[in-house]
N, C-alpha and C positions, 0 to 999 in steps of 0.2 A: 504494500500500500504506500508505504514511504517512495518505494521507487518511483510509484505513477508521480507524486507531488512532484517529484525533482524532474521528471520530464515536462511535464506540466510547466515549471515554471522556467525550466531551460527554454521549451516552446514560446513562451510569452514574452520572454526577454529577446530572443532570433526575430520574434513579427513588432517587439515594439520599436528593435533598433530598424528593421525594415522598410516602419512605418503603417503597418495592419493593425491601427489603434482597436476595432472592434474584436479581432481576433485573439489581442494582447489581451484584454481586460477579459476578455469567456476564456482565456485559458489559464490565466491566474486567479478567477472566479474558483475556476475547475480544482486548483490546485491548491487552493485555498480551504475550499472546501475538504476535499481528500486527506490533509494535513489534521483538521479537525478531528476528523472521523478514525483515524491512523492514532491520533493522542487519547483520545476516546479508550478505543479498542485497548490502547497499552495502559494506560492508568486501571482498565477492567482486569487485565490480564496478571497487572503487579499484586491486584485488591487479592483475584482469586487465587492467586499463586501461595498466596500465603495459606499454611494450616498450621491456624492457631486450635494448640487443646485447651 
């Protein structure tokens, strides 16, 4: 999931230096989001990882 982000935002930096302002911003939108959802997923993962008796 991390990975898509860093593509994502590698994509968004290649169209913004290009000048594809629309495509810039929906794919740092994209990546943005993804980023979220990847910190989500690991903060759930560290919560569950743990077994407390």
């Amino acid at each position: 999931m991390l990975r898509y982000t860093v593509i994502f935002v590698i994509l968004a930096i290649i169209a913004g230096i290009f000048g594809f302002g629309g495509i810039a911003a929906g794919a740092a939108s994209i990546a943005k989001v993804l980023f979220f959802i990847f910190l989500v997923l690991f903060v759930i993962s560290l919560i569950s990882g743990r077994k407390s008796i």
